[in-house]
N, CA, C and O atoms as CSV, one atom per row, in Angstrom:
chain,resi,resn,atom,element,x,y,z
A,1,UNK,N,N,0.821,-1.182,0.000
A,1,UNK,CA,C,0.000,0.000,0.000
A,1,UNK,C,C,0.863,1.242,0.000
A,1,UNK,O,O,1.895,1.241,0.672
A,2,UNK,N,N,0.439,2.516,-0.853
A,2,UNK,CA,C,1.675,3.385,-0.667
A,2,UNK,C,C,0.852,4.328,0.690
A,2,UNK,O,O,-0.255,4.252,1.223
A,3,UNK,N,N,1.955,5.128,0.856
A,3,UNK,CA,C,1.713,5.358,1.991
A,3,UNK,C,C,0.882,7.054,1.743
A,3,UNK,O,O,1.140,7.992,0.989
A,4,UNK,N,N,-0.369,6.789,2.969
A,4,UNK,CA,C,-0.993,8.080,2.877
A,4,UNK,C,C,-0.156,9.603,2.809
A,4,UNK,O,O,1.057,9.807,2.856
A,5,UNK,N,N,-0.901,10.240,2.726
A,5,UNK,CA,C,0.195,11.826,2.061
A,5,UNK,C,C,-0.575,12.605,3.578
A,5,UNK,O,O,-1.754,12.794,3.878
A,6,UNK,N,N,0.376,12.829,4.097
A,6,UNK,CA,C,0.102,13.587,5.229
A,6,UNK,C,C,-0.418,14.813,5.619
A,6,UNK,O,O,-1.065,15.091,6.628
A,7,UNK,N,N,-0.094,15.442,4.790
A,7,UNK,CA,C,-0.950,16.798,4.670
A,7,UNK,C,C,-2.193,16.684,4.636
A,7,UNK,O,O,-2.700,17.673,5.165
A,8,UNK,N,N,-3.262,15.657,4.119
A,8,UNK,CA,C,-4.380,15.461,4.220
A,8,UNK,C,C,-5.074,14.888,5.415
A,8,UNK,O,O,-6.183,15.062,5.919
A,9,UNK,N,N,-3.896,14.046,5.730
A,9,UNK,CA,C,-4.667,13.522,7.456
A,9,UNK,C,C,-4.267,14.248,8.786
A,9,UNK,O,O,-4.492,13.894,9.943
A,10,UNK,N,N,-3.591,15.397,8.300
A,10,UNK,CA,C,-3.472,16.116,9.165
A,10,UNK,C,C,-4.496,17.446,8.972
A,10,UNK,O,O,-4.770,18.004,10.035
A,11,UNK,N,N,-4.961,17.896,8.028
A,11,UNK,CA,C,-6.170,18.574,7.712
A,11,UNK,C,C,-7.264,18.599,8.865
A,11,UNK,O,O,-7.682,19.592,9.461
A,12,UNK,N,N,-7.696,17.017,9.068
A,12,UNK,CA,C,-9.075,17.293,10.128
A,12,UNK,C,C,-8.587,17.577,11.178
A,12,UNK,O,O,-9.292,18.302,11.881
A,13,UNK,N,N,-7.129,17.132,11.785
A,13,UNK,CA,C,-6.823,17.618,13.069
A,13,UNK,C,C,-6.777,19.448,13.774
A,13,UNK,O,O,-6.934,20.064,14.828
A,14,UNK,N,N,-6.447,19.657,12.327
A,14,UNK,CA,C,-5.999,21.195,12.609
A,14,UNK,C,C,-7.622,21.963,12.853
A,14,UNK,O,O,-8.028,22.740,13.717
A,15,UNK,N,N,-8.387,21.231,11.468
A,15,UNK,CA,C,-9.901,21.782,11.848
A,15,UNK,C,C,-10.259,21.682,13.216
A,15,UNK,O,O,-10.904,22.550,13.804
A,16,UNK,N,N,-9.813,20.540,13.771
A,16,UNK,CA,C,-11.139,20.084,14.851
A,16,UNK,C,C,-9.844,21.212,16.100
A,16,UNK,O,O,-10.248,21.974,16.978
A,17,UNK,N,N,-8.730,21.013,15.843
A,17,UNK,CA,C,-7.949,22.087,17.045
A,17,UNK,C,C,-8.741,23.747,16.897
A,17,UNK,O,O,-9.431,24.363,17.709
A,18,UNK,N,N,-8.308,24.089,15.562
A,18,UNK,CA,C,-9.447,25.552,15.122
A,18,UNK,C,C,-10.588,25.408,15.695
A,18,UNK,O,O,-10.605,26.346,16.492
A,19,UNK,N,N,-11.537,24.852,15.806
A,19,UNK,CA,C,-12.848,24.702,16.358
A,19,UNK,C,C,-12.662,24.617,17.991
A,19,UNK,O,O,-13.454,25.051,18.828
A,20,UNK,N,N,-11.739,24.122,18.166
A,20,UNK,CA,C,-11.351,23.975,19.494
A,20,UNK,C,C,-10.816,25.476,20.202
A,20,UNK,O,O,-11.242,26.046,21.206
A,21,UNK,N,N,-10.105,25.725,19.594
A,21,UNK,CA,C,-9.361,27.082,19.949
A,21,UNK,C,C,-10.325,28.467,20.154
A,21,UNK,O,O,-10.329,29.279,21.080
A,22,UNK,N,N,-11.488,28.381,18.385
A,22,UNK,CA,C,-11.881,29.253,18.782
A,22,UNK,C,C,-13.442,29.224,20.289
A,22,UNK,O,O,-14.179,30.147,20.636
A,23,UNK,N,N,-13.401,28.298,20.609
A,23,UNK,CA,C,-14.305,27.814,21.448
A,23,UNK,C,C,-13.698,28.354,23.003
A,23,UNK,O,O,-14.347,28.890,23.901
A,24,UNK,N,N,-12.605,28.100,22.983
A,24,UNK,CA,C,-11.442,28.783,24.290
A,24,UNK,C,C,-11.591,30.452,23.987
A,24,UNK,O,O,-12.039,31.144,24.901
A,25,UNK,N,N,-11.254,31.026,22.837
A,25,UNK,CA,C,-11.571,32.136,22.791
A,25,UNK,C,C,-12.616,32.888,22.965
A,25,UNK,O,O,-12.611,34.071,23.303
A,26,UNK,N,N,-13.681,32.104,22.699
A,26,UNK,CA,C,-15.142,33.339,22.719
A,26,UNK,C,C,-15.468,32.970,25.134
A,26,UNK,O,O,-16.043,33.682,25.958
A,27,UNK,N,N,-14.847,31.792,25.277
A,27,UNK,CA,C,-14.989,31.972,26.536
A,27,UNK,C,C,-14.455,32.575,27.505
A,27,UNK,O,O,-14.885,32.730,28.648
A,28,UNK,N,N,-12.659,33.224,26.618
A,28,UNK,CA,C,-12.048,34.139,27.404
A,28,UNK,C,C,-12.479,35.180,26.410
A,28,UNK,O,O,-11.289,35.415,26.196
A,29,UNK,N,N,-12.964,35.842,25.776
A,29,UNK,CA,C,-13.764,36.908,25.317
A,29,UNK,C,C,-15.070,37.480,26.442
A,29,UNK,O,O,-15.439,38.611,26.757
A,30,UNK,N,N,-15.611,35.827,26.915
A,30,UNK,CA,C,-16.679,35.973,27.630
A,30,UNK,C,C,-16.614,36.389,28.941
A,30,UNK,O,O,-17.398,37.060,29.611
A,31,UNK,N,N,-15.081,35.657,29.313
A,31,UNK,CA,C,-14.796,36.532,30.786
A,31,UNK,C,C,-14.419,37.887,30.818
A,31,UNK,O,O,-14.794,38.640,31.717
A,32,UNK,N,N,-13.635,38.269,29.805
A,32,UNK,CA,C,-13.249,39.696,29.468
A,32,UNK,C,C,-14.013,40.144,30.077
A,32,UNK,O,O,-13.825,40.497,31.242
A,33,UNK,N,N,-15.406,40.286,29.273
A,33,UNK,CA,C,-16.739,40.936,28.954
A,33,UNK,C,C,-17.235,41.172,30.488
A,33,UNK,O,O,-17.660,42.258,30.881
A,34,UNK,N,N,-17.128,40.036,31.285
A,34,UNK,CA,C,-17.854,40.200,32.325
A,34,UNK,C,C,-16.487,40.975,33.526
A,34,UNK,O,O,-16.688,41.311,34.692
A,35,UNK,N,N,-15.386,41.059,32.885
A,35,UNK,CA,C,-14.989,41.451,34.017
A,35,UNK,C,C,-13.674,43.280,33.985
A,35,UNK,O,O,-12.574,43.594,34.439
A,36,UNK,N,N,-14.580,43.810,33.301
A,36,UNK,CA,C,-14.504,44.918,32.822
A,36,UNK,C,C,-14.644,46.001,34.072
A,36,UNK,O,O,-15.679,45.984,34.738
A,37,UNK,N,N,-13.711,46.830,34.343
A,37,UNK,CA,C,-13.355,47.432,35.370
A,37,UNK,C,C,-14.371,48.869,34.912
A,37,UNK,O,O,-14.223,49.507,33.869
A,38,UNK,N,N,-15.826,49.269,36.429
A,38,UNK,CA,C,-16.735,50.115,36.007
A,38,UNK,C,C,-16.701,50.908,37.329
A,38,UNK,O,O,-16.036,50.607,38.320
A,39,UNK,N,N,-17.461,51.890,37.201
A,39,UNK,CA,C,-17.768,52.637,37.883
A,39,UNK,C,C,-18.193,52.009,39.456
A,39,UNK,O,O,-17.944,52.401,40.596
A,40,UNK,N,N,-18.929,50.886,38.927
A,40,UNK,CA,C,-19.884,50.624,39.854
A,40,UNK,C,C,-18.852,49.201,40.801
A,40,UNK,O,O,-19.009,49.082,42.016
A,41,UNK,N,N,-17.888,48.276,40.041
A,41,UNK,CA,C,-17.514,47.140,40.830
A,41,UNK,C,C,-16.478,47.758,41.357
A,41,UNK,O,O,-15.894,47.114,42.229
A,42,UNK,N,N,-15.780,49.515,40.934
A,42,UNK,CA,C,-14.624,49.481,41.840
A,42,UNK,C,C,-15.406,50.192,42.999
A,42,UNK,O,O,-14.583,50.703,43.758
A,43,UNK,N,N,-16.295,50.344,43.285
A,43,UNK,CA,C,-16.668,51.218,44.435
A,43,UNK,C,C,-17.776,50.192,45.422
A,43,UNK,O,O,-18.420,50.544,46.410
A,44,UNK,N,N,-17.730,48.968,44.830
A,44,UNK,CA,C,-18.147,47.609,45.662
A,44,UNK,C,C,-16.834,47.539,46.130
A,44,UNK,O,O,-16.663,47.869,47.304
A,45,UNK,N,N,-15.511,47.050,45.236
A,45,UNK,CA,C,-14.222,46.833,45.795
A,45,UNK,C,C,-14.005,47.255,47.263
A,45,UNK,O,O,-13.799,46.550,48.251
A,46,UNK,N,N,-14.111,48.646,47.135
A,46,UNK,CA,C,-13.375,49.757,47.784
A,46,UNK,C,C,-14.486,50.031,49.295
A,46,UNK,O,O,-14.092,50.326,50.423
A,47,UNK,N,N,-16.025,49.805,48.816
A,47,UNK,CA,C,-16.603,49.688,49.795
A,47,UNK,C,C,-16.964,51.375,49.455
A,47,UNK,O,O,-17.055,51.670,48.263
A,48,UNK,N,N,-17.119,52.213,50.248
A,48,UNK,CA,C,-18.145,53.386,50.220
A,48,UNK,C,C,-17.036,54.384,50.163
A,48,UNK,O,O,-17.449,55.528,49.976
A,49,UNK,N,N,-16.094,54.298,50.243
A,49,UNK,CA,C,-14.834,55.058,50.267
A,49,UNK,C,C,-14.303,55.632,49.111
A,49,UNK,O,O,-13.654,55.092,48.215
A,50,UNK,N,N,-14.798,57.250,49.288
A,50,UNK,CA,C,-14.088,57.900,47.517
A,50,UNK,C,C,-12.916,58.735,48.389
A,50,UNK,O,O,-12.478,58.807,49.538
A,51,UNK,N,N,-12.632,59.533,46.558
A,51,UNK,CA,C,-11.199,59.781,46.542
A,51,UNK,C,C,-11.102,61.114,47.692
A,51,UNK,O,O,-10.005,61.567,48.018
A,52,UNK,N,N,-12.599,61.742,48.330
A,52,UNK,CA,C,-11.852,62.747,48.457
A,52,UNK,C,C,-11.789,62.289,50.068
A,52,UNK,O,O,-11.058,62.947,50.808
A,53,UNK,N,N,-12.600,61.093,50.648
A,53,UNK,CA,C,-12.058,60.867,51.791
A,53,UNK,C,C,-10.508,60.184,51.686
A,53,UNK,O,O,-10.007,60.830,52.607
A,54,UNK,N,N,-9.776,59.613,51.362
A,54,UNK,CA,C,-8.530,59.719,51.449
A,54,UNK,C,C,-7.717,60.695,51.790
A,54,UNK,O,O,-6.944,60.830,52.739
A,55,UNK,N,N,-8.098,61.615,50.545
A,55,UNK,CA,C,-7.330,62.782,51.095
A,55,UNK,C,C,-7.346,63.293,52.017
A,55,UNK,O,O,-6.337,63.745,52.559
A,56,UNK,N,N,-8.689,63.381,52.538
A,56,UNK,CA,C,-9.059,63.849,54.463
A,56,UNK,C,C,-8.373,63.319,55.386
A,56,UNK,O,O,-8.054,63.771,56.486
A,57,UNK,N,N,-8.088,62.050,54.757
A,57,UNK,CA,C,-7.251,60.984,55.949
A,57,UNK,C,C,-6.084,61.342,55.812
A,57,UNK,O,O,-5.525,61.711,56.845
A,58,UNK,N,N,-5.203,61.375,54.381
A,58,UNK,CA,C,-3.793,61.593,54.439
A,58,UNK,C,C,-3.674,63.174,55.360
A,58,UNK,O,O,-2.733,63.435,56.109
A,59,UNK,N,N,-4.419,63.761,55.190
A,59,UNK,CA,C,-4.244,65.504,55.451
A,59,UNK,C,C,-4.464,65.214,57.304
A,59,UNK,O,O,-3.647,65.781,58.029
A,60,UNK,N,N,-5.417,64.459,57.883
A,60,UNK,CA,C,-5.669,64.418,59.498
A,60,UNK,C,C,-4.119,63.615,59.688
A,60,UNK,O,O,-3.460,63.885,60.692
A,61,UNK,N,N,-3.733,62.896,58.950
A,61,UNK,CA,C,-2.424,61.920,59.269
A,61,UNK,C,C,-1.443,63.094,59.484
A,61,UNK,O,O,-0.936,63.337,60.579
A,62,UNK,N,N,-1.225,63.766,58.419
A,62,UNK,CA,C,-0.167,64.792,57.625
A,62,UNK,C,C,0.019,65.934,59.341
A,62,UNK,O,O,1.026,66.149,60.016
A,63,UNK,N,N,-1.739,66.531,59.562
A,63,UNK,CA,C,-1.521,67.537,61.130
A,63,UNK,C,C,-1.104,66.566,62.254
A,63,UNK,O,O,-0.199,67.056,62.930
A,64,UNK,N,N,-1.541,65.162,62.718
A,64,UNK,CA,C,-1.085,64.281,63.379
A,64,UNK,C,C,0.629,64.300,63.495
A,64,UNK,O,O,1.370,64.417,64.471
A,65,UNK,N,N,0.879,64.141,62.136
A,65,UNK,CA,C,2.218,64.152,62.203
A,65,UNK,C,C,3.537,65.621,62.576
A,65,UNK,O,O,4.671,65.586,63.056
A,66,UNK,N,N,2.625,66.817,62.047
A,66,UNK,CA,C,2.971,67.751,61.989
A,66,UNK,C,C,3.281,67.939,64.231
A,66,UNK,O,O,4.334,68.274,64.773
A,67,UNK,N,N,2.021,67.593,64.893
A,67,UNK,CA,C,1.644,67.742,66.026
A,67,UNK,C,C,2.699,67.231,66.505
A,67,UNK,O,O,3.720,67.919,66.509
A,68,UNK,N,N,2.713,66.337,66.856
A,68,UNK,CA,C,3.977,64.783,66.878
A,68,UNK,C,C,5.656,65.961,67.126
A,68,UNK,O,O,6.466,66.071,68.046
A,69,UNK,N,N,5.543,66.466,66.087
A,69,UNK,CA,C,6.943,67.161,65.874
A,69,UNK,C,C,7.156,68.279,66.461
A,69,UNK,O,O,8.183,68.838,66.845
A,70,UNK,N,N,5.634,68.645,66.498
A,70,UNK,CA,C,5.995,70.547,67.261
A,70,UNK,C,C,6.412,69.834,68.644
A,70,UNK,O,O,7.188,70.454,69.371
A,71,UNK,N,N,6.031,68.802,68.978
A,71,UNK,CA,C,6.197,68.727,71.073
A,71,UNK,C,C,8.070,68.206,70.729
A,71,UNK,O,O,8.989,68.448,71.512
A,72,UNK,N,N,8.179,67.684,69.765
A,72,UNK,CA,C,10.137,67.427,69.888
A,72,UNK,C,C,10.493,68.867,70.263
A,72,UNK,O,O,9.735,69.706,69.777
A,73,UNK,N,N,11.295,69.237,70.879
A,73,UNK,CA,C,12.739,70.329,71.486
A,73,UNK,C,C,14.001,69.990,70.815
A,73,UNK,O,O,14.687,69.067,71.253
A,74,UNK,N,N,14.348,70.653,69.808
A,74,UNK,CA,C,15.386,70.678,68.951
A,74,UNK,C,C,16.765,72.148,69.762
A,74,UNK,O,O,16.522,73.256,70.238
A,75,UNK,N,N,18.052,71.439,69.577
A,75,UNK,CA,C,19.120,72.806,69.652
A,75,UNK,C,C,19.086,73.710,68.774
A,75,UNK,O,O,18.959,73.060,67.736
A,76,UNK,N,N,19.127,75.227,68.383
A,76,UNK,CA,C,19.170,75.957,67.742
A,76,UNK,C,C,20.115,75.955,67.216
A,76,UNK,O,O,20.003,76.121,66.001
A,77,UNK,N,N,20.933,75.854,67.526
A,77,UNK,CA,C,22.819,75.442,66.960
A,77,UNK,C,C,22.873,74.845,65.936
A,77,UNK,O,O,23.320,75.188,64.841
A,78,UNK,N,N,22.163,73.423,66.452
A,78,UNK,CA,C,21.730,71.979,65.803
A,78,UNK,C,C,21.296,72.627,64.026
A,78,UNK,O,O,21.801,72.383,62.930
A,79,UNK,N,N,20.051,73.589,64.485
A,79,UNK,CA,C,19.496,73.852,63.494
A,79,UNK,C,C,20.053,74.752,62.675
A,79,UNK,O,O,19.379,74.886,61.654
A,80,UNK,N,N,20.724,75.223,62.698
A,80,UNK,CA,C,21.558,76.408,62.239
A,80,UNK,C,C,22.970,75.750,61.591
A,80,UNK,O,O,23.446,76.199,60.549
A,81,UNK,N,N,23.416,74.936,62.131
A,81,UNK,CA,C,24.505,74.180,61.415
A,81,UNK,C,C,24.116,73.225,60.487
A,81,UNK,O,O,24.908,73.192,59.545
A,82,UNK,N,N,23.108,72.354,60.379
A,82,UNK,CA,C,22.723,71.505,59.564
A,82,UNK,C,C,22.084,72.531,58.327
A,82,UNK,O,O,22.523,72.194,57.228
A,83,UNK,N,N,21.245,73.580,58.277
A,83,UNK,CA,C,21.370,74.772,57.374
A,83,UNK,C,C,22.171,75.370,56.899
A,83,UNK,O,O,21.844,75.777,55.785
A,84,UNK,N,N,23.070,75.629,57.193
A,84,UNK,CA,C,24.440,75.971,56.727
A,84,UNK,C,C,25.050,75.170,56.002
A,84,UNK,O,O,25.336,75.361,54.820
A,85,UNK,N,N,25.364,73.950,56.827
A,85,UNK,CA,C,26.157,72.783,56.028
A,85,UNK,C,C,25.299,72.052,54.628
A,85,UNK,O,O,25.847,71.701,53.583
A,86,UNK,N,N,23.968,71.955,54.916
A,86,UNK,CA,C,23.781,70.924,53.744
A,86,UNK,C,C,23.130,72.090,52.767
A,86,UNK,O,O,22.743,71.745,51.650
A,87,UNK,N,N,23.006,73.505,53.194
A,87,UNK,CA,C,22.463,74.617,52.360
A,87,UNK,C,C,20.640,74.510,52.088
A,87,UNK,O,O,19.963,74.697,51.078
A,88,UNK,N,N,20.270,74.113,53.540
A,88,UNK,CA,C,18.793,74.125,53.316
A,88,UNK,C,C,18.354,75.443,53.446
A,88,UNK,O,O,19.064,76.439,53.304
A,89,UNK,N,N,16.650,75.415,53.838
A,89,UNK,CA,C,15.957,76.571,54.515
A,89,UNK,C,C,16.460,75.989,55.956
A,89,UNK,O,O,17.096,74.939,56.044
A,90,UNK,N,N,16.020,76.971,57.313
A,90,UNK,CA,C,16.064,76.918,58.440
A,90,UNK,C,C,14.912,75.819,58.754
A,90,UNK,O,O,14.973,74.746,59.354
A,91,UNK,N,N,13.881,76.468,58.146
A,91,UNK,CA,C,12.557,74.928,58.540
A,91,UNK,C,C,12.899,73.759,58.331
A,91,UNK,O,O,13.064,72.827,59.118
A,92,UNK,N,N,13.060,73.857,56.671
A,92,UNK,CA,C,13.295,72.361,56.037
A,92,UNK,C,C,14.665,71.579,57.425
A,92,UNK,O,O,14.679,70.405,57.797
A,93,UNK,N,N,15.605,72.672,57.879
A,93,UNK,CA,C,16.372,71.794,58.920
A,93,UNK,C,C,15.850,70.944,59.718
A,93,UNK,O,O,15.965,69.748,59.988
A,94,UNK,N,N,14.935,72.300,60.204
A,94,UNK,CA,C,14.438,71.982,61.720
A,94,UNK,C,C,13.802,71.134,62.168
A,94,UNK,O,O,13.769,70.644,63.296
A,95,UNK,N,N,12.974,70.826,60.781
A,95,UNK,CA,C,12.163,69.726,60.420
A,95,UNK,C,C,12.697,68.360,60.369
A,95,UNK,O,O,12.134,67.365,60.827
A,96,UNK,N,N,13.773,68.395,59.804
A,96,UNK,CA,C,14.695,67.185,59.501
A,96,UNK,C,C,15.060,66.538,61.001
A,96,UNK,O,O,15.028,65.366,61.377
A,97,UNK,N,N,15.437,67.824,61.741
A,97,UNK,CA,C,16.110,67.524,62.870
A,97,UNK,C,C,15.157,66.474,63.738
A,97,UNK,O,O,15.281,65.328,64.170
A,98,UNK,N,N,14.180,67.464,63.751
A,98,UNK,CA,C,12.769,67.066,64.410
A,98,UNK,C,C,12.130,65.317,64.104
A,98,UNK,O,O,11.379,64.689,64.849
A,99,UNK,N,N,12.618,64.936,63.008
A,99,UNK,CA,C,12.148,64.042,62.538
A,99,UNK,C,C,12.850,62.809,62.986
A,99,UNK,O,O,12.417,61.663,63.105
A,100,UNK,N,N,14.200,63.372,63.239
A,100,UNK,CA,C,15.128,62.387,63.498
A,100,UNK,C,C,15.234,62.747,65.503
A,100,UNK,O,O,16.237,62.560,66.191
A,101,UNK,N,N,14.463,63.049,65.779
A,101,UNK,CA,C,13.978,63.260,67.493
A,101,UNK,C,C,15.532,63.423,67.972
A,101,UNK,O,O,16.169,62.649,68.686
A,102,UNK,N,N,16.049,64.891,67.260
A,102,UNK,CA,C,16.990,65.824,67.348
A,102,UNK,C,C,18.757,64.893,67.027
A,102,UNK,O,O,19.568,65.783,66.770
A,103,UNK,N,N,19.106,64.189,67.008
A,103,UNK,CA,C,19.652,63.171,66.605
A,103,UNK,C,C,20.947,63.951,65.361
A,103,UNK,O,O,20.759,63.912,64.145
A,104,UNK,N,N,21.841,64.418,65.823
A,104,UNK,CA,C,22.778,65.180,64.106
A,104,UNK,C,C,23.054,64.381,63.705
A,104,UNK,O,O,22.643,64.609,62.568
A,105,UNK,N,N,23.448,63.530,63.656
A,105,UNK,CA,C,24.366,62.314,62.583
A,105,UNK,C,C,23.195,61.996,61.939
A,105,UNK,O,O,23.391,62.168,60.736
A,106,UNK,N,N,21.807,61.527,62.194
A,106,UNK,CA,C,20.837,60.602,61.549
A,106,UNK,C,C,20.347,61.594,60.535
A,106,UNK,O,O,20.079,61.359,59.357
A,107,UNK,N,N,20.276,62.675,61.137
A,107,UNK,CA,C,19.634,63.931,60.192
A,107,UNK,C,C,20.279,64.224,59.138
A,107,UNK,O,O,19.766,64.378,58.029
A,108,UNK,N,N,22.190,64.386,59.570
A,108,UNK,CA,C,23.308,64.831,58.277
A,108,UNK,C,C,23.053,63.173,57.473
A,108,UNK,O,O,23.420,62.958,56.318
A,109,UNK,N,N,22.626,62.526,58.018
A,109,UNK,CA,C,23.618,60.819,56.914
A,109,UNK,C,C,21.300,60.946,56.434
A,109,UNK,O,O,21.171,60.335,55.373
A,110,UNK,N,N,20.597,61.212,56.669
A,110,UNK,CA,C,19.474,61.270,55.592
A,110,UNK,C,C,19.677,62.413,54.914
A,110,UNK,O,O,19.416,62.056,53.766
A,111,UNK,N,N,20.029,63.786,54.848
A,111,UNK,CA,C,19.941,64.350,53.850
A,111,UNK,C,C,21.226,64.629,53.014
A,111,UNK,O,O,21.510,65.575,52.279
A,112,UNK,N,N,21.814,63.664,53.311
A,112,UNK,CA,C,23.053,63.613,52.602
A,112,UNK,C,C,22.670,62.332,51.264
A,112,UNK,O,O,22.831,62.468,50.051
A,113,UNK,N,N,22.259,61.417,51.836
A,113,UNK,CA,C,21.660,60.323,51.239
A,113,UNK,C,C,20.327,60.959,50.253
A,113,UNK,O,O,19.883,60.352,49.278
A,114,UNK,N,N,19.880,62.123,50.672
A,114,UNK,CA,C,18.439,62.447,49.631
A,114,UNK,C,C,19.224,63.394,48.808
A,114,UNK,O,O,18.607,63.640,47.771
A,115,UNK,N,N,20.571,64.134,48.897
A,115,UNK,CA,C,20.995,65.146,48.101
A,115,UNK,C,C,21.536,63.710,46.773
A,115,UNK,O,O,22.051,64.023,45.700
């Protein structure tokens, strides 16, 4: 018998894979479809929470933090040399200082590290 020609018996396979394939596709088409980012499922996500309460929160965090820092007691020296040396404002020092709960080395080795 000579031997079948392959291209032909490989024909129905490829059909029935095509039929197959596009059958996978219209069902990830179908999830697509259903899972389409709206108005309405990110604010199920998120629960009742919009953008501008965040910001209320970062801003009550932001005076929290601000509060926090006015009660630190910083040296004036402190603040006056770290202004000088790294060429800030006097605040931006004082602030630094403050942050680092008056501390010079931690204050010079972070804004040495942010310059």
């Amino acid at each position: 018998m000579p031997p079948k020609p392959k291209g032909k018996a490989a024909a129905p396979k490829a059909a029935k894979a095509s039929s197959e394939g596009s059958m996978v596709l219209n069902q990830d088409e179908e999830k697509e479809s259903n899972s389409k980012v709206t108005g309405a499922n990110v604010q199920e996500a998120f629960g009742t929470a919009k953008v501008g309460d965040a910001e209320a929160i970062a801003e009550a965090a932001r005076k929290q933090r601000d509060k926090e820092l006015a009660a630190i007691k910083v040296d004036k020296a402190d603040v006056k040399l770290i202004s000088e040396q790294m060429e800030v404002e006097v605040k931006q020092a004082e602030r630094a200082l403050k942050e680092h709960n008056g501390d010079l080395n931690a204050t010079f080795k972070t804004l040495v590290l942010a310059h």
